[in-house]
Structures are given as C-alpha cells and as structure tokens.
C-alpha positions in Angstrom: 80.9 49.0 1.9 83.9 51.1 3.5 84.4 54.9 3.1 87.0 54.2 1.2 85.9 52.1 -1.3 84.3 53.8 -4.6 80.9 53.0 -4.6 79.6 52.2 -8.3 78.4 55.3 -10.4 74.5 54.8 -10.8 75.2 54.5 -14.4 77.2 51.7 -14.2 74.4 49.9 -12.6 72.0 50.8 -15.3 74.2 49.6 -17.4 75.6 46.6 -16.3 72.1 44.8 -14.5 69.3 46.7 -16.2 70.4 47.4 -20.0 73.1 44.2 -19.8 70.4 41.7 -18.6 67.3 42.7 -20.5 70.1 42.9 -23.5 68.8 46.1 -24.5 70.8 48.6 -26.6 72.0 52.3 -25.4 69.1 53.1 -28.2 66.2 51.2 -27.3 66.8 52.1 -23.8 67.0 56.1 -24.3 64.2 55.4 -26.7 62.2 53.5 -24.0 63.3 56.6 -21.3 62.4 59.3 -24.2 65.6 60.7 -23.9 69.0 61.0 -26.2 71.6 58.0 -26.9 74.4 60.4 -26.2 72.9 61.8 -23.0 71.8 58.4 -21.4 75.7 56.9 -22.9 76.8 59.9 -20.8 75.2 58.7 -17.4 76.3 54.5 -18.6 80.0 55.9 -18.9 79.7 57.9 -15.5 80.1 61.0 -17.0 77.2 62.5 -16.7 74.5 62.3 -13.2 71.6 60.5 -12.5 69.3 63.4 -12.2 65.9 63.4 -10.3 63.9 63.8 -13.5 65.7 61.1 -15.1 65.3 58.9 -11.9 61.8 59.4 -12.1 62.2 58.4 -15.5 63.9 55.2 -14.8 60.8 54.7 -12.2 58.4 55.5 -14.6 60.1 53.0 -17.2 60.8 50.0 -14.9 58.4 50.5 -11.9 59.5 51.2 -8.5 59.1 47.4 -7.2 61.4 46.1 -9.9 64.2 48.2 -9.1 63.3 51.3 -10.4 62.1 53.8 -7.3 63.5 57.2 -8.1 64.4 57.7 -4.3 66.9 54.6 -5.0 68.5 55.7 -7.8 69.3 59.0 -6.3 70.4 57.9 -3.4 73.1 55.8 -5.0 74.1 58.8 -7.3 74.3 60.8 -3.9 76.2 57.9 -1.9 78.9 58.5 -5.4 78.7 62.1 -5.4 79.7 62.0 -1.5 82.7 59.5 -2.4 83.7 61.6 -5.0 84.2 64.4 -2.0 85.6 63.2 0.7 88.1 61.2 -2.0 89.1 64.7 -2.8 89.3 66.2 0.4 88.6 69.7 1.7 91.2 72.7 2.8 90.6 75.5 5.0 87.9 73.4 7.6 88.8 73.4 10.7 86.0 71.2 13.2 84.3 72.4 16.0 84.5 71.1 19.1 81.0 69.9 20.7 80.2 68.3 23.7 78.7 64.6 23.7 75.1 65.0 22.8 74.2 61.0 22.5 71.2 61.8 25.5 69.7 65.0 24.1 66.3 66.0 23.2 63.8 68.9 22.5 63.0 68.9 26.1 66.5 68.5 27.7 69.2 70.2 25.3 69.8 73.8 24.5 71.7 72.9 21.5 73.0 69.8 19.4 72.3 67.3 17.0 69.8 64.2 17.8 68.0 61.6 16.1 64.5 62.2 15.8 61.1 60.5 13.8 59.8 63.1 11.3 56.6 63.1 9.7 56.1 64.3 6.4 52.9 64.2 4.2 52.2 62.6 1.3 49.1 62.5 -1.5 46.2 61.6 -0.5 46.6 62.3 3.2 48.7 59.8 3.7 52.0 60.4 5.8 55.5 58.6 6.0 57.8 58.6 9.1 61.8 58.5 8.4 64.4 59.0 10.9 67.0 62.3 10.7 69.6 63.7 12.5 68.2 66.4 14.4 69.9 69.6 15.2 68.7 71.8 18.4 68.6 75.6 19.3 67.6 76.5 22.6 65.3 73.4 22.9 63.9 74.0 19.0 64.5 71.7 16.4 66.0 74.2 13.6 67.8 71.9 10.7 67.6 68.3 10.0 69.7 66.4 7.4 68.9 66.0 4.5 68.2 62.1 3.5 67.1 60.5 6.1 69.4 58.5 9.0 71.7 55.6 8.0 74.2 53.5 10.3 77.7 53.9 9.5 80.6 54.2 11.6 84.7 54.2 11.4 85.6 50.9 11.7 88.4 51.8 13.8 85.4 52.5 16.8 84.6 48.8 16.6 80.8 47.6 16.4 79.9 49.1 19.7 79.9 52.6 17.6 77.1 51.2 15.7 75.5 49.6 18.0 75.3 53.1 19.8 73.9 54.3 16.8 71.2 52.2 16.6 70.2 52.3 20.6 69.8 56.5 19.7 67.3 55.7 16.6 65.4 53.1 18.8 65.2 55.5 21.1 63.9 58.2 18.5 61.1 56.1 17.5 60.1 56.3 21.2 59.9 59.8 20.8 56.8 62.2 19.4 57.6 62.5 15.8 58.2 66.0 14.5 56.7 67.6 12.0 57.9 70.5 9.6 56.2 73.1 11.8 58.2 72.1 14.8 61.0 73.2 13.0 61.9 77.0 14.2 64.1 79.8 13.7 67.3 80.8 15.0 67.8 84.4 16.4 71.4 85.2 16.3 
C-alpha cells in the first residue's frame, strides 16, 4: 500500500471480516468483548480508536492465531493514525540536514540513526528479538523507534531504495543485539 492511499480504520476491519462473516450483531459482539454497543459502533464507524485495552480485548475474544493478536490490531490503528498525519500535513518543520549514515554503528559513528537487533524480555525468561532504527550519540545508542523496523520507501527511489533497506537490517542481524541497558544518556 502507497503513502498515499488511506489505509482502512481498524474498525472497519472488525466490522467488515470479523462481525460481517461470523454474522454477529454490534450487540452480541460488544456483549462477547464486555463492552458497550455505542462504544464498540463508535470504533466500527471509525470514529472512535482501537485502544490497547480493547485490542487486548479483541485478543482475548478471538485468540491471537485467528486474527486477533493485540500487537496487530494496534499496529493497524497506528498505520491509520499516521495516514491521518501526514494527510494533514505539518507547518513550521523545517528538516535537518544529516550526513549519509547507511555504514554506521556503535563502534564507528559518533552520531546517527542505524538499524540494530534489540532484545527485550518477556514472561517466563523468555526473550524476543525485533529490529529498530537506531539513533547514536557519541558511539551510545540513546533512542530507538518506537515499533519495530518496516521496509517502505518512495516509490520515486525505485526498488534499489528497498533493497538498501533490507541489505542494512541483514546486516543488523549480524550485529550483537542490544539490550535496554545499552541505551545511554545524552549530556548536552
């Protein structure tokens, strides 16, 4: 899907696969998710967001192999949200110009943004690896985005843009993953 193509509110997916193939009313579905008609009619009609507790509602309620993993159904409300934005624009920003920082590492650049592997633990001692973009300070990891890495590129740069894309995760996986105490301050 383009940037410029609206991406479908989470709602209207609920709507139109879960509630319109298992034929289920606006009421026995809020009843099912123990919440309101007129709050879960809200999210159906996009006017309302999926929120994390009603995600995990929705996971709860349908499972997280059928469809129903909480992480899913934010990141589509998320992926909406950010349409939403850039459809409307900002005033006032004016971007900073950075040097190329495709080659840059903990161990080679004083500052930028990388991909990197980060670790993060889970219950039961288990852990889970996803990739981020990775920004540097003096040689220290200090900020990483927020959900993890995806591929997308202006389709105006041709495939070789993702293909550079995906070269710089392969190359992160290559990498010691980092962990949240890797993750240092900034002294200004």
């Amino acid at each position: 899907m383009s940037d410029n193509q609206r991406p479908p509110h989470p709602g209207e997916i609920l709507r139109d696969h879960v509630l319109s193939g298992w034929n289920l009313t606006v009421e026995a579905a809020a009843r099912q998710l123990a919440i309101s008609a007129s709050d879960l009619a809200a999210v159906l009609d996009g006017q309302a967001d999926i929120t994390p507790e009603l995600a995990v509602r929705i996971e709860t309620w349908l499972g997280a192999g059928n469809g129903g993993s909480a992480r899913i159904w934010l990141q589509n409300q998320n992926n909406y949200d950010l349409w939403l934005a850039r459809a409307r624009g900002v005033s006032g920003v004016q971007p900073v110009e950075v040097p190329d920082s495709s080659d840059m590492d903990a161990h080679s650049d004083p500052g930028g943004w990388n991909y990197r592997v980060i670790e993060f633990p889970c219950q039961g001692g288990e852990t889970y690896r996803t990739i981020h973009e990775v920004h540097y300070s003096n040689g220290i990891p200090v900020a990483r985005s927020g959900p993890a890495a995806e591929v997308s590129w202006d389709t105006g740069e041709g495939d070789e843009a993702g293909l550079l894309i995906l070269d710089r995760m392969r190359d992160a996986i290559h990498k010691p993953a980092l962990v949240a105490s890797d993750f240092g301050t900034v002294n200004e």
